[in-house]
Structures are given as structure tokens and as C-alpha cells.
N, C-alpha and C positions, 0 to 999 in steps of 0.2 A: 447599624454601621456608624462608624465614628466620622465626625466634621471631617477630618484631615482625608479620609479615604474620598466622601464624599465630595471634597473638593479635587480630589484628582482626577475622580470620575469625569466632573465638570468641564476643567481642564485638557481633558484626553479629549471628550468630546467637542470642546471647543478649538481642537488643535485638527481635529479630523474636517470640521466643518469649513475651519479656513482654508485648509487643504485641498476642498474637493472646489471651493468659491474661488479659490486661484487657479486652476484649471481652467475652469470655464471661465475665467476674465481672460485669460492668455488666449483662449480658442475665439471670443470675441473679439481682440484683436489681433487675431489673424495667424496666431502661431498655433496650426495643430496637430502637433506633434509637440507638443512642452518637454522639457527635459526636466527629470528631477529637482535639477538644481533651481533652475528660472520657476517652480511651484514652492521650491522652498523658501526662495527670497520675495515672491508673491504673498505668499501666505506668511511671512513674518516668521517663520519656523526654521528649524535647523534640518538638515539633506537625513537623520538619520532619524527625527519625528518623521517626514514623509513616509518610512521602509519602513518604522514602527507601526504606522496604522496600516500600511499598505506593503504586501512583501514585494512586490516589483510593480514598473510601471504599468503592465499592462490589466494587471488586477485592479488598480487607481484608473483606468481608461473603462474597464467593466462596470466601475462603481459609476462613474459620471454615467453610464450610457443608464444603467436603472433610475439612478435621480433625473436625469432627462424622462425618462418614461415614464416617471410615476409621475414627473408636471406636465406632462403631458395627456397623462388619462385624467386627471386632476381637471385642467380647462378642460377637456373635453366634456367631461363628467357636469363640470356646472354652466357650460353652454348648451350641452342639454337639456338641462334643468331652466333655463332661462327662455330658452323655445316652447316649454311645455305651459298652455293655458289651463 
């Protein structure tokens, strides 16, 4: 794969990432029900990156709900590990 591709990769991923960290900064304070638009200007992105990673809001509220759960089995997982002698 060429540089150029693989930096859009990069890019995309790092467009998705800020996406889902604006989300959950707005639900931290206090707004939960975000609108596209207040995740776009969160996440530094344009309203039409957001549809791009995500075809509506409620698939973008799906995503947050498994990245909460997978830090969630995550602590769980090495609080475990930290109990055990």
C-alpha cells in the first residue's frame, strides 16, 4: 500500500476517533442526546465526516455504547487480575 493511501487511513481513523471522544465529552457534560452538529464542532470535523464514519446518529450512539463496554470489561478484567494472589 502507498504512503498517500496509508495516511488517509490514518486520517479516517483518526477522524473516527475524535468523533466518538466528542460524544462522550458532551455526555460528560451533560448533554445526552448530542446533535450531529455539536459532535462535529467537538471533534474539530465537518457535519459530513461525522455521516461519513457513521451513517446516522443512532449507529454513532451504538458505537459509544460497545466502546463503553469494552472499557468496561477492560477495568473489570484487570481488577480481577489485581484481586487475584
Amino acid at each position: 500500500m502507498s504512503d498517500k493511501a496509508d495516511g488517509r487511513l490514518e486520517r479516517s481513523k483518526k477522524s473516527r476517533d475524535q468523533i466518538i471522544q466528542a460524544v462522550r465529552e458532551l455526555i460528560d457534560e451533560g448533554i445526552l442526546i448530542p446533535t450531529a452538529q455539536q459532535v462535529a464542532e467537538t471533534a474539530g470535523v465537518g457535519i459530513r465526516t461525522v455521516f461519513r464514519h457513521f451513517n446516522d446518529m443512532e449507529n454513532l450512539f451504538k458505537e459509544i455504547i460497545k466502546v463503553n463496554q469494552s472499557c468496561l470489561l477492560y477495568t473489570s478484567d484487570a481488577a480481577d487480575d489485581s484481586l487475584r494472589v
